[in-house]
N, CA, C and O atoms as a MOPAC input file, in Angstrom:
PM7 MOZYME 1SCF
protein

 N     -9.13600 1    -2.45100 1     1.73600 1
 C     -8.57800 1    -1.93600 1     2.96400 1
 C     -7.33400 1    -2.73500 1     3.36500 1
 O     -6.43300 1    -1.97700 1     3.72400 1
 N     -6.99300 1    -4.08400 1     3.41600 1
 C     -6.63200 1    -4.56000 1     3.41800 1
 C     -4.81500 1    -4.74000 1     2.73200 1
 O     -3.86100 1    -5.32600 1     3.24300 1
 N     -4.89900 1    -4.02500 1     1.50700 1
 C     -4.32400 1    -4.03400 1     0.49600 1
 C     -3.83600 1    -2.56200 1     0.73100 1
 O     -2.78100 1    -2.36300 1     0.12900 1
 N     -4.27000 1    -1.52100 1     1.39600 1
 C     -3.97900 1    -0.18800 1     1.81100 1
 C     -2.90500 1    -0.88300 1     3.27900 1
 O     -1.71300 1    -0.79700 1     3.57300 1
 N     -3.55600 1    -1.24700 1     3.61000 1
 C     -3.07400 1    -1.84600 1     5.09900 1
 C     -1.63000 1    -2.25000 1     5.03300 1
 O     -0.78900 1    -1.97300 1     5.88900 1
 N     -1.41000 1    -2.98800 1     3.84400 1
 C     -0.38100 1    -3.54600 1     3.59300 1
 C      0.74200 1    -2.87600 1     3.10700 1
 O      1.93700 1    -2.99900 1     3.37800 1
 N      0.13300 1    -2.13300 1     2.32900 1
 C      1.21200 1    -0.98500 1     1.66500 1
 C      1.75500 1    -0.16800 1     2.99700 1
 O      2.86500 1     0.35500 1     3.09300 1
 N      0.56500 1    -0.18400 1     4.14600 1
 C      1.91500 1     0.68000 1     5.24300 1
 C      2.76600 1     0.37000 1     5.90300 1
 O      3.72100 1     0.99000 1     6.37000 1
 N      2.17300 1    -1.47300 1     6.02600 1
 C      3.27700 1    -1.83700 1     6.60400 1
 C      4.63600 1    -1.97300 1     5.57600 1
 O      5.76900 1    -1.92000 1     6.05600 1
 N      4.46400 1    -2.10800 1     4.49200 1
 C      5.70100 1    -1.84100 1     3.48300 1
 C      6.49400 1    -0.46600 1     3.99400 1
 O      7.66900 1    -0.46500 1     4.36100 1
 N      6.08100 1     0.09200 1     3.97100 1
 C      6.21900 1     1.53700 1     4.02200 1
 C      6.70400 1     1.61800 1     5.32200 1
 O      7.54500 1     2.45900 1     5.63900 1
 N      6.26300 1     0.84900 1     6.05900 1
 C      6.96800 1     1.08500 1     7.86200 1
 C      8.43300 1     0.48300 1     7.94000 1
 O      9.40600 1     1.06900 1     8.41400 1
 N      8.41600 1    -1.19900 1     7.21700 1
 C      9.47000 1    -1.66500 1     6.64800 1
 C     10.51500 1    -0.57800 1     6.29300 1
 O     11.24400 1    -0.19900 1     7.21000 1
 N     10.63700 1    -0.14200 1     5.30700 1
 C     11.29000 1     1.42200 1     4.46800 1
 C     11.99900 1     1.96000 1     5.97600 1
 O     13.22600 1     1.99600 1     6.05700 1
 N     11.28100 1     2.30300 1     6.95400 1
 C     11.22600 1     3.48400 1     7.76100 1
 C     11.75200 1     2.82100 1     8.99300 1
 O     11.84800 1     3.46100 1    10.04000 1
 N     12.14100 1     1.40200 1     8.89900 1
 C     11.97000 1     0.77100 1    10.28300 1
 C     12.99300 1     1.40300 1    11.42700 1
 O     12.74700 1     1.38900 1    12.63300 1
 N     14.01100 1     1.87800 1    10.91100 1
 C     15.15800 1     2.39900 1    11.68000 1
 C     14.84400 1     3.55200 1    12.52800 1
 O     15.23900 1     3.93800 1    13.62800 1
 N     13.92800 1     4.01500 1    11.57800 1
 C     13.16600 1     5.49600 1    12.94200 1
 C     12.44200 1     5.31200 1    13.78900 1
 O     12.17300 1     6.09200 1    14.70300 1
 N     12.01400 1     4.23200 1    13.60200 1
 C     10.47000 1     4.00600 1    14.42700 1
 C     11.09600 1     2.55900 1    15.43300 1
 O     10.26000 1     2.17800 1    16.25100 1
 N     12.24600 1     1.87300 1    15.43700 1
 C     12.37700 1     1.07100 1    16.19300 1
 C     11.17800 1    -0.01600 1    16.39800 1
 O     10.95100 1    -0.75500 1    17.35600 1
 N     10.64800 1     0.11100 1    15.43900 1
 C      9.78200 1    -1.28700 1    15.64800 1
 C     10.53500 1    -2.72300 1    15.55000 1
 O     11.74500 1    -2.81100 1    15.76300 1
 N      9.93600 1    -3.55600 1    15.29900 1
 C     10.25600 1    -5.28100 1    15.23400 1
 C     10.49500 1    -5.33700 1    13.55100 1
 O      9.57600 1    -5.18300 1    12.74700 1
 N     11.61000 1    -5.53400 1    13.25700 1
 C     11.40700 1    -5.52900 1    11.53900 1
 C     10.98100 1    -6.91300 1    11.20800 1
 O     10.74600 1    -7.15200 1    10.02400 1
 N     10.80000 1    -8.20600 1    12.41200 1
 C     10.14900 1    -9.41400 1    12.15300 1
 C      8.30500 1    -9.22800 1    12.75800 1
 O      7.40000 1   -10.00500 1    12.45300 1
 N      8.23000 1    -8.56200 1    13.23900 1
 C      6.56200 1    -8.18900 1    13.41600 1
 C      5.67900 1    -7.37100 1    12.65700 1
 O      4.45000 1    -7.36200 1    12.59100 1
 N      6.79100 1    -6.49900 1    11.94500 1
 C      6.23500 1    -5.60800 1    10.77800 1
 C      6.11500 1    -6.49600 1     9.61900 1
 O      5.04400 1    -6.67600 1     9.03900 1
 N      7.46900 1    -7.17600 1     9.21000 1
 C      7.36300 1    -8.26500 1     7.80800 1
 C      6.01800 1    -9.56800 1     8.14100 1
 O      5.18000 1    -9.89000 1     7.29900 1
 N      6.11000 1   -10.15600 1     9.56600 1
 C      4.58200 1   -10.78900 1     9.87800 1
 C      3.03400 1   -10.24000 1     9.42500 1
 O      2.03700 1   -10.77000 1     8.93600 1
 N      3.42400 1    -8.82600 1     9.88400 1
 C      2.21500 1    -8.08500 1     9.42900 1
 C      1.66300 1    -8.24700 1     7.53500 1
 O      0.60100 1    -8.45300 1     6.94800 1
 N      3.19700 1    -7.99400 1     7.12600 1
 C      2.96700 1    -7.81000 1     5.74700 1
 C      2.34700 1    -9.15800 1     5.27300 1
 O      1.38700 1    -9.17600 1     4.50300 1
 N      2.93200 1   -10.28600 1     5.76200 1
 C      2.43000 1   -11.35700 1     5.34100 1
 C      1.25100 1   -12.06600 1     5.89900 1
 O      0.68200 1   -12.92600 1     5.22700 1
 N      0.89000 1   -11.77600 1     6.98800 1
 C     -0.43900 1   -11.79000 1     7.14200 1
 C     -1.58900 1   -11.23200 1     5.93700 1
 O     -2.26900 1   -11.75000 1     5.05200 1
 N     -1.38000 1   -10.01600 1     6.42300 1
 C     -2.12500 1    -9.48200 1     5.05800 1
 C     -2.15500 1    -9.56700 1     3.34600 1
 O     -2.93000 1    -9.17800 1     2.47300 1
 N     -0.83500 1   -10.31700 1     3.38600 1
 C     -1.07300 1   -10.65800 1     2.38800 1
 C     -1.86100 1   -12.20500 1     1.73700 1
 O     -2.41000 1   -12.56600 1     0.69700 1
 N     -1.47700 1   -12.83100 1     3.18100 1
 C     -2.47000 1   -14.13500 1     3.13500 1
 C     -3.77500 1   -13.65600 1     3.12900 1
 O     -4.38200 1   -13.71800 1     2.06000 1
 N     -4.37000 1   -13.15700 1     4.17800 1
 C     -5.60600 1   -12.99200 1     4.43700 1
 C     -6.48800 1   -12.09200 1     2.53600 1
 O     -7.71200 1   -12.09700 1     2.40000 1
 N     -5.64700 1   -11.53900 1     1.53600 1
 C     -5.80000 1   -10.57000 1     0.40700 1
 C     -5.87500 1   -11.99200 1    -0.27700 1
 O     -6.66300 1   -11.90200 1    -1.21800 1
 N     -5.37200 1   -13.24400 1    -0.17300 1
 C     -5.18600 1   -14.46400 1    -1.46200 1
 C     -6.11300 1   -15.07900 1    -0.38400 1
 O     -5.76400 1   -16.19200 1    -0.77900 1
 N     -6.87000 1   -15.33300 1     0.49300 1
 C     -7.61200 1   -16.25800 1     1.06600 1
 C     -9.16300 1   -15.81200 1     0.36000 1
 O    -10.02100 1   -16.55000 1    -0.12500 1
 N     -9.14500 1   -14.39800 1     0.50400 1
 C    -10.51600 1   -13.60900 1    -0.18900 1
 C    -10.88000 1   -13.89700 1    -1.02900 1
 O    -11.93800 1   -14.48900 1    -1.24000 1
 N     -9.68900 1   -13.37700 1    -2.11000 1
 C     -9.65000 1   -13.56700 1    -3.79700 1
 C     -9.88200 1   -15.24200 1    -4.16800 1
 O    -10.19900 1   -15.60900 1    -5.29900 1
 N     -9.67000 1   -16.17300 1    -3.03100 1
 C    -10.17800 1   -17.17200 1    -3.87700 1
 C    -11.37500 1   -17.95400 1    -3.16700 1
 O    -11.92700 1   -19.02400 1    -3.42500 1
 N    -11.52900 1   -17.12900 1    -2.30900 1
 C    -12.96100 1   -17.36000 1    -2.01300 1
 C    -13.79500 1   -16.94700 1    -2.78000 1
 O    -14.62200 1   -17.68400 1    -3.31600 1
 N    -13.69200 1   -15.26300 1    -3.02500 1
 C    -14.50200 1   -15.25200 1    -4.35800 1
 C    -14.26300 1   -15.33000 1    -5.67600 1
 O    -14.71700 1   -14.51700 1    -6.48000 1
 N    -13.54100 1   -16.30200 1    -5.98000 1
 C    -13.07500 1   -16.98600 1    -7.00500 1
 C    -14.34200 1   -17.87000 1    -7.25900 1
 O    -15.15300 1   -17.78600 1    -8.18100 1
 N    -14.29400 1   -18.88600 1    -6.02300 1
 C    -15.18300 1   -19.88500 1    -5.69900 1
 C    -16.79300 1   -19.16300 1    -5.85900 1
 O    -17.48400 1   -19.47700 1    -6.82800 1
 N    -17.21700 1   -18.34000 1    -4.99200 1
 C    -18.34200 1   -17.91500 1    -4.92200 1
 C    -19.24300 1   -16.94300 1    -5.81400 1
 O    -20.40200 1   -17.03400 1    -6.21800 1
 N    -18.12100 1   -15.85200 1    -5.97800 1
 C    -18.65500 1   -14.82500 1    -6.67100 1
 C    -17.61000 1   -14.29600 1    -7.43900 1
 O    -17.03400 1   -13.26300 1    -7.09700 1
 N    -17.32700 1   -14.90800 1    -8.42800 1
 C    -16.01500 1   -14.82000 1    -9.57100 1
 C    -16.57800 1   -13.03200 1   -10.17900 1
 O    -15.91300 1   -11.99900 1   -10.25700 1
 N    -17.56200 1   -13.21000 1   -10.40500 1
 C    -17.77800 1   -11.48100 1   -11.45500 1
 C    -17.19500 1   -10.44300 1   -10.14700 1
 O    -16.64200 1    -9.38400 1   -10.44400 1
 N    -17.37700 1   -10.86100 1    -8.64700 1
 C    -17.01800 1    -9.27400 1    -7.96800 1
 C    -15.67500 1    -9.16400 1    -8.33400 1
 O    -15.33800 1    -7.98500 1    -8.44500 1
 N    -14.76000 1    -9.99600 1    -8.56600 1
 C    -13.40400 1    -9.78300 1    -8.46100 1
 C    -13.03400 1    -8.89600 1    -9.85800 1
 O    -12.12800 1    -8.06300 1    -9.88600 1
 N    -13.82500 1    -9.19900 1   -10.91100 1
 C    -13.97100 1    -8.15700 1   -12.05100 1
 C    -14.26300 1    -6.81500 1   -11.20700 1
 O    -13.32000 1    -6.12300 1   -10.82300 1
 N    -15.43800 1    -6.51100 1   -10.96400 1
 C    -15.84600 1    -5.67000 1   -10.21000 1
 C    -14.45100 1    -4.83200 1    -9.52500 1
 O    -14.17000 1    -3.69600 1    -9.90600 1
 N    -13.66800 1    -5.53200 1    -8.51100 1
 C    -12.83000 1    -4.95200 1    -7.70300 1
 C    -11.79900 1    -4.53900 1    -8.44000 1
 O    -11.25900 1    -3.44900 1    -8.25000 1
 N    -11.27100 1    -5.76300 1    -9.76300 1
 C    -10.11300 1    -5.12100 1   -10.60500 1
 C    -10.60500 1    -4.03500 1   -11.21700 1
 O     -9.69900 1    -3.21200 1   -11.34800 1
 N    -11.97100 1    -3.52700 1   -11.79900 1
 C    -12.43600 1    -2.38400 1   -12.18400 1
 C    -12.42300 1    -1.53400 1   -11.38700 1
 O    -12.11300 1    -0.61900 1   -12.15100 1
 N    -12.47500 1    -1.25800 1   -10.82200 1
 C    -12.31900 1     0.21700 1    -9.42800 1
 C    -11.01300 1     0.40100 1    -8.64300 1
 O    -10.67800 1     1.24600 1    -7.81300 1
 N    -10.33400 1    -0.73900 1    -9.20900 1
 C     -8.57900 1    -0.44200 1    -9.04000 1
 C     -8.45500 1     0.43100 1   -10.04800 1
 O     -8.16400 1     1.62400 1    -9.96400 1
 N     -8.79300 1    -0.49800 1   -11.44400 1
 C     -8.15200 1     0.46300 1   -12.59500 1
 C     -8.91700 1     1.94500 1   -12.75400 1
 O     -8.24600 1     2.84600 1   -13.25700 1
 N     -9.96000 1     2.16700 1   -12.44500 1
 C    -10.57500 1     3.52600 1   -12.59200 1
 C     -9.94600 1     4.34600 1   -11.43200 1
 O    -10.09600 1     5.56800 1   -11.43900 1
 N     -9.18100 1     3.67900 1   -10.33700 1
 C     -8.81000 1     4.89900 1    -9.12900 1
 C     -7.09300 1     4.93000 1    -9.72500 1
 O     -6.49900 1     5.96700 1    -9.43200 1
 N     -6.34000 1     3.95100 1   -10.46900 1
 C     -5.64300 1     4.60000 1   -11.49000 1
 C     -5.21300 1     5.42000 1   -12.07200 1
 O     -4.39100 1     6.32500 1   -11.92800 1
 N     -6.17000 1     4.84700 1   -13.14900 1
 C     -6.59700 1     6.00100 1   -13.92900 1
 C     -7.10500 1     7.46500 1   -13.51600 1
 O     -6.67200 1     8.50400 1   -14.01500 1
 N     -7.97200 1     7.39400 1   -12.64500 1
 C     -8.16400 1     9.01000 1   -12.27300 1
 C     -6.98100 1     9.50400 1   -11.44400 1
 O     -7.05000 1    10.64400 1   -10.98700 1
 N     -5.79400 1     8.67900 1   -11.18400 1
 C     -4.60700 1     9.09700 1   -10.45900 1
 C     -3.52400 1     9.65500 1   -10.75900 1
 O     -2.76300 1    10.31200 1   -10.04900 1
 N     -3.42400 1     9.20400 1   -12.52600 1
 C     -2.65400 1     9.41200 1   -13.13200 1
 C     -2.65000 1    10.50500 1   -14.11700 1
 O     -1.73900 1    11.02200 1   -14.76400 1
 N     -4.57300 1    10.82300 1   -14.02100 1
 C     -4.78000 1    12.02900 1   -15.25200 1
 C     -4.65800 1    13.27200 1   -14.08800 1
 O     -4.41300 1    14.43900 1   -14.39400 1
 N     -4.88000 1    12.78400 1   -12.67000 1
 C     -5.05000 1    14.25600 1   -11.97900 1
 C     -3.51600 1    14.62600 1   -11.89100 1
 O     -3.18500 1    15.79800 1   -11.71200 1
 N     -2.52000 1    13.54800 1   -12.02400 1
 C     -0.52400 1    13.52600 1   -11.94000 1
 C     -0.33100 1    14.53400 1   -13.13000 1
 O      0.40000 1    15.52000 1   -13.22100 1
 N     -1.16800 1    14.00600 1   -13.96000 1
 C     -0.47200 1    15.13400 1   -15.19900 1
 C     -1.37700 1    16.62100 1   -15.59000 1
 O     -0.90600 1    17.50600 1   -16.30500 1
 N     -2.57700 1    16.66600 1   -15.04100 1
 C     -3.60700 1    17.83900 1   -15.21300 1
 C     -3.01500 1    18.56800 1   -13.78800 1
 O     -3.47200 1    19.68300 1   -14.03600 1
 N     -2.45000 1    18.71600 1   -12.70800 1
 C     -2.30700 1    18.99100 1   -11.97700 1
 C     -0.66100 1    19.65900 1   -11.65400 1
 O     -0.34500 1    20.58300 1   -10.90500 1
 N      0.46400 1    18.51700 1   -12.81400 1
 C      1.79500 1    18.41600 1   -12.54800 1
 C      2.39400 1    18.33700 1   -11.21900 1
 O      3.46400 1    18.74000 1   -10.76400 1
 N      1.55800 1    17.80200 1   -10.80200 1
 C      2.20600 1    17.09900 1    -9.43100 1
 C      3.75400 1    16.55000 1    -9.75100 1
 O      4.21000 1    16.32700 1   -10.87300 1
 N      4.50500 1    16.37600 1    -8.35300 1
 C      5.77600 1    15.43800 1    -8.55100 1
 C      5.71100 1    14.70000 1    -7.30300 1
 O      5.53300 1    15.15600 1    -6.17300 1
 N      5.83800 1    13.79400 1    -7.57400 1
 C      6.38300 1    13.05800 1    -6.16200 1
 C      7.56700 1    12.84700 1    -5.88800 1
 O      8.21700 1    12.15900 1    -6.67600 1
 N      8.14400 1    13.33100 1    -4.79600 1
 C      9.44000 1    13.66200 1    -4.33000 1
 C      9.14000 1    12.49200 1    -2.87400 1
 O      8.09700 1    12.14500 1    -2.32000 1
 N     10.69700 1    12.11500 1    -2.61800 1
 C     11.12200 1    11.59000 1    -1.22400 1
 C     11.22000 1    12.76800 1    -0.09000 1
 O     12.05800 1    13.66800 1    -0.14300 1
 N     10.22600 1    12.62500 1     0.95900 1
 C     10.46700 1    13.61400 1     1.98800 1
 C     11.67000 1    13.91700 1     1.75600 1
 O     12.47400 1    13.30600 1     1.05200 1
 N     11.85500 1    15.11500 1     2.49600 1
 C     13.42200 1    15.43500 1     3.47300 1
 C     13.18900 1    15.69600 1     4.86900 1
 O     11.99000 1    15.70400 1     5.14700 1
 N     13.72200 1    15.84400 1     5.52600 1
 C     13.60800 1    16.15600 1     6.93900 1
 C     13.49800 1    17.40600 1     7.33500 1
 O     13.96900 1    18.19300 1     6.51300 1
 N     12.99100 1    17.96300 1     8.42200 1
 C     13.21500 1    19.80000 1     8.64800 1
 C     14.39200 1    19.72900 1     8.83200 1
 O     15.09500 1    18.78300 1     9.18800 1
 N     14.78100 1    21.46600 1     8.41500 1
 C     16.27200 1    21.74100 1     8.75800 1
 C     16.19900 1    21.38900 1    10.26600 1
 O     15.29200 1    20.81900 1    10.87400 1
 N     17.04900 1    21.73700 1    10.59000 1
 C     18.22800 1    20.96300 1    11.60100 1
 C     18.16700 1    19.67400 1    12.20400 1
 O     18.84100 1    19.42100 1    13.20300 1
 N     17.17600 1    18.58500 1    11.50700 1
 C     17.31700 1    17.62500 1    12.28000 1
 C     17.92100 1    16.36800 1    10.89700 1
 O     17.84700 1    16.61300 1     9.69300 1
 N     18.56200 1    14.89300 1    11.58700 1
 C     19.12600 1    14.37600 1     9.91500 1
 C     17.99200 1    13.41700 1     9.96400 1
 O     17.20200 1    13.21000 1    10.88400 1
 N     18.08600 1    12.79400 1     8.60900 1
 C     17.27400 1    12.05200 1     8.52500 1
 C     16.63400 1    10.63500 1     9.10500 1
 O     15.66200 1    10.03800 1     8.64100 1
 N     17.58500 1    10.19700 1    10.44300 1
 C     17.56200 1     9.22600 1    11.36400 1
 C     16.59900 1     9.73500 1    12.55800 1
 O     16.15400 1     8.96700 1    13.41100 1
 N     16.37700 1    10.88100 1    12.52400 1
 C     15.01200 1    11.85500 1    13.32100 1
 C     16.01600 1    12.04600 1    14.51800 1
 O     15.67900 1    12.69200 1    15.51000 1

């Protein structure tokens, strides 16, 4: 969750100009979370080294099922555009 979490604040980063947020409270965010993602991992480093197998396994299987549904499906991923008449600054 954590690691989802983070990717939006990346993603808000990207976007910061529309949304007028803090681009130093959003990059805090990112790095928070990214501390709090390396404080875990070596906790259970310490404690319970096999879950972290565990967790890299269910990364790579949500992957993998991501990439066979990209090509069984032919999905594309495209960059939004905006509705007509408005530009892309909203």
């Amino acid at each position: 969750m954590l690691l989802i979490h983070t990717a939006v604040h990346l993603g808000h980063l990207r976007l910061i100009g529309q949304t007028g947020a803090s681009r130093a409270l959003v990059a805090l965010a990112v790095l928070a979370n990214g501390a709090t993602v390396s404080l875990g991992l070596y906790h259970l480093s310490r404690t319970e080294p096999a879950l972290i197998g565990w967790i890299a396994g269910f990364f790579a299987l949500a992957l993998l099922v991501e990439i066979v549904l990209h090509f069984v499906t032919a999905r594309e991923v495209r960059p939004r555009t905006p509705p007509q008449g408005q530009s892309p600054k909203g």
